[in-house]
N, C-alpha and C positions, 0 to 999 in steps of 0.2 A: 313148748310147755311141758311136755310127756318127759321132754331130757333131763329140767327143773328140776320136776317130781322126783328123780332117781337121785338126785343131787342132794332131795331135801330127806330123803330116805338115808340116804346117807348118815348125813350129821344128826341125826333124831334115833340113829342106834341107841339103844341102851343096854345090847346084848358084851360079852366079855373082848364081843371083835370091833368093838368104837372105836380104839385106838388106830385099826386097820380098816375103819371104814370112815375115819376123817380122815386120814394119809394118803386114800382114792379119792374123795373129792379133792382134797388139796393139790393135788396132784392135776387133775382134771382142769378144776379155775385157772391153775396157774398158763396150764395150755393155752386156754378160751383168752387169757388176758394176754400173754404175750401172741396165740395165731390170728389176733384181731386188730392188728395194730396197722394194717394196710384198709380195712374194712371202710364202708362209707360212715358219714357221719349220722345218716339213719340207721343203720343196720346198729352203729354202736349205741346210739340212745336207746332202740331197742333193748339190746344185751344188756345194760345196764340199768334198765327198770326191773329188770328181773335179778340182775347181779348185786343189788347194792341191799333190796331187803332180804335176800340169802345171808347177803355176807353180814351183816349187823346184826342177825341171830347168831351166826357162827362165832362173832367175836362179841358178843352177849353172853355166851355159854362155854368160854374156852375153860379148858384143863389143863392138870399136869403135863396128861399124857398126850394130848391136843394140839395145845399153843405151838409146840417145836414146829409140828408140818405147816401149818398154816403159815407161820415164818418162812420157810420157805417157800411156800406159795408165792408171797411176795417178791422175796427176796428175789429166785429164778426166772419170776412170770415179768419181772419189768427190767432185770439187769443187763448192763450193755445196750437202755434201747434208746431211742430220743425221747426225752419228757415230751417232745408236745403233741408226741402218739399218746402219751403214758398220761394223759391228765387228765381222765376219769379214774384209774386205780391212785395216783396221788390225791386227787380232791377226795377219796374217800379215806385214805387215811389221815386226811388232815383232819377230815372232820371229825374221826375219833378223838381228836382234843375236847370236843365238844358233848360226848357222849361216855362221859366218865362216870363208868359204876362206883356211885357214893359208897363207900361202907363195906366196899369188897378191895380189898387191897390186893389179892389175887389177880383180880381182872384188870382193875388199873394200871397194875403193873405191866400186865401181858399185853396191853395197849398199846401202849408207849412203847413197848418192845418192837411191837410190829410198826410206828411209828418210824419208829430206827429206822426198819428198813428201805427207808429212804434216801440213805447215804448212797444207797446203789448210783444215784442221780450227780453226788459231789457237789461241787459249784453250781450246776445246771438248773437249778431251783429258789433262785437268791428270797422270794416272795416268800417261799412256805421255811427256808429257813428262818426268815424275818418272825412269820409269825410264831413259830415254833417255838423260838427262843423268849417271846415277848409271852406267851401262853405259861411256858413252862417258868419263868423266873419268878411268876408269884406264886409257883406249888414247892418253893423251897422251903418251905417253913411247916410242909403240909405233915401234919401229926403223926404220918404213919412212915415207922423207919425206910422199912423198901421201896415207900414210892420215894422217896427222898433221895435212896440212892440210885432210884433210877432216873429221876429228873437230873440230876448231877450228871448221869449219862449222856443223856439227851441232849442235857447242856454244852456237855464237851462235845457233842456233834455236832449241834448247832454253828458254834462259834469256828469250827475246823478250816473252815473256809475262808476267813479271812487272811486272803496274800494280797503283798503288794506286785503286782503286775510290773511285767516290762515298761509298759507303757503310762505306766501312775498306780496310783491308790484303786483298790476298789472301795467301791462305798455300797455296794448292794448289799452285803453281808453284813449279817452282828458284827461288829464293831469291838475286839476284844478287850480292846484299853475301855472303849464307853462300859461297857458289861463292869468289869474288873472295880472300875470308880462308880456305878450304880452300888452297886451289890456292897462293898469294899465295910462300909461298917457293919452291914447285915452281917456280914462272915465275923468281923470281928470280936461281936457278941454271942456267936454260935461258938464260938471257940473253946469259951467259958462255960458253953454249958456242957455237961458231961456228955449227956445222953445224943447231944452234937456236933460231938467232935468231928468221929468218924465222915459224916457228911461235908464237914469243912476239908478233910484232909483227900476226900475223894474227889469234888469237887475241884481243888487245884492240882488233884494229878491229870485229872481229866484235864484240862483246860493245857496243864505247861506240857504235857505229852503230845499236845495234839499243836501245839506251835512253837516247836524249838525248829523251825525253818521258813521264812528268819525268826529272829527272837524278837519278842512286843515290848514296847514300854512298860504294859499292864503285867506281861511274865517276868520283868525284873522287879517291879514293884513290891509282889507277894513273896519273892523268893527267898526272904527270910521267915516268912510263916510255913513255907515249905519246909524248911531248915529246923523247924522246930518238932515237926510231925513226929520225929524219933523219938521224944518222952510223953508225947501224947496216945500214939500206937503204941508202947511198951508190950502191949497183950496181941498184938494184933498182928502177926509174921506178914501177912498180905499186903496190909496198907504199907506197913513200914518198910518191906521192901520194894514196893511199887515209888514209895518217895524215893527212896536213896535211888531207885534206876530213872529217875526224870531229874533227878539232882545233875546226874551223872552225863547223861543228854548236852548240859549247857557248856560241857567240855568240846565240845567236838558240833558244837551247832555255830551256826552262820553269825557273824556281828558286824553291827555296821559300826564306826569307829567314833560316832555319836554317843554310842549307846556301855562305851567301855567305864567311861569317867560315875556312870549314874550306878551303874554294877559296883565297883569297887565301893560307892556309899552304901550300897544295898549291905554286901559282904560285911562291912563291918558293923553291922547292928547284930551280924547272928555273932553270938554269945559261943 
C-alpha cells in the first residue's frame, strides 16, 4: 500500500518535474506488469485492485507531455509476452473503449492510442480485436476530426490480421472484405463531403497498407477510390503520398490468379 502511495504521488505532481515524475511511474507499472507475469492468480487479483483504479486516474488525466510514457508503459510492459499472462493489462485496455471522455477529444484520442498498443499481441487476440473493430466502426462518423482519424487507425489494426492460413481461412478475425461491404456506402457518401474526405482517404490507406499480402477481394474493390485520392488530397503532401505509396505496394504484392480478371475491371473505371 506504502508503494501505491509513492506511485500516486507521482502522477498528482503538479510541480514543472510532472513530466519526469509520470516517465518514473511509467516506468515502474510497466516493470510490476510485465515482473508479474509468473505470479499466482491471487497475488495478481491483488496487484490489480490496486493497479486498475491507479491506472483509470492516470488515463483520466493524460497530457501532451504524459500520454508518450505511459504508451510505452504499455507497449514494453506486455511485448513479446503470452496474452494469457497478459489478460488483466489487455482487459484493461479493452475496457478503455468503454470509458471514453465525452467532450475531450484530447483524451479520446490518447485512449485509443494506448488501445493500439495492443498490436504488441498480433493475431493472438482474435476476441478483443473482434470487439475492437465492432466498438470502433460506429465512432467513424464521430464529429470530432482527430478522433476520426484515429479510429481510421485503430481500424487498420484491427482488420491487419486477417490472413489466410496454410491450413484454410481464418474466421476469428475482422473479416476485411465483410468490413469493406458494411462500411462501402458510408465511405461513399463521406467522400462527398469536404470536411471528410481526408478520413475516407486515410481510412483506405490504412486498411490497403495493412493487406497487400495477399491481396483482399475488399482491397481490389476500393482501388479505384484509392486512385482518385490524388484530386481530393491536392493540399495535403501526406495523404497523397501515402496513397500513391500503397498504389505502388499492389505492384510487387502476392495474386492469386482468381483475383487478376476482377483487378483489370477495377483498373478500368479509374479515369
Amino acid at each position: 500500500d506504502s508503494f501505491m502511495d509513492d506511485l500516486y504521488i507521482l502522477i498528482r505532481d503538479k510541480t514543472k518535474k510532472q513530466e519526469g515524475s509520470h516517465r518514473v511511474a511509467a516506468e515502474i507499472v510497466a516493470g510490476m506488469i510485465r515482473g508479474s507475469k509468473h505470479w499466482t492468480l491471487d497475488m495478481l487479483d491483488e496487484l490489480w485492485k490496486k493497479l486498475t483504479p491507479f491506472l483509470n486516474e492516470v488515463c483520466t488525466n493524460l497530457s501532451v507531455e504524459t500520454v508518450s510514457h505511459w504508451g510505452s508503459c504499455f507497449k514494453y510492459g506486455m511485448e513479446d509476452e503470452d496474452p494469457r499472462r497478459m489478460y488483466r493489462p489487455i482487459e484493461f485496455l479493452r475496457s478503455l473503449m468503454n470509458n471514453q471522455t465525452m467532450g475531450n477529444t484530447f483524451l479520446e484520442t490518447s485512449q485509443w492510442s494506448l488501445i493500439q498498443k495492443l498490436s504488441n499481441f498480433e493475431w493472438r487476440i482474435p476476441a478483443i480485436w473482434c470487439a475492437i473493430n465492432q466498438y470502433a466502426n460506429e465512432l467513424l462518423d464521430h464529429p470530432y476530426k482527430a478522433i476520426r482519424e484515429r479510429i481510421a487507425s485503430v481500424l487498420g489494426t484491427s482488420l491487419s490480421f486477417d490472413i489466410k492460413l496454410p491450413n484454410g481461412q481464418s474466421t476469428r478475425h475482422p473479416n476485411v472484405d465483410q468490413f469493406i461491404d458494411s462500411i462501402r456506402e458510408r465511405l461513399d457518401q463521406a467522400i462527398r463531403i469536404s470536411g471528410k474526405k481526408p478520413l475516407v482517404i486515410q481510412l483506405y490507406t490504412q486498411i490497403f497498407s495493412a493487406h497487400i499480402q495477399p491481396v483482399k477481394h475488399g482491397i481490389i474493390r476500393i482501388f479505384p477510390h484509392l486512385c482518385e485520392t490524388d484530386s481530393i488530397a491536392a493540399n495535403d503532401d501526406f495523404i497523397r503520398n501515402s496513397s500513391i505509396s500503397c498504389r505502388m505496394c499492389l505492384a510487387v504484392t502476392y495474386f492469386d490468379t482468381s483475383f487478376i480478371e476482377e483487378l483489370v475491371e477495377q483498373l478500368e473505371q479509374v479515369s
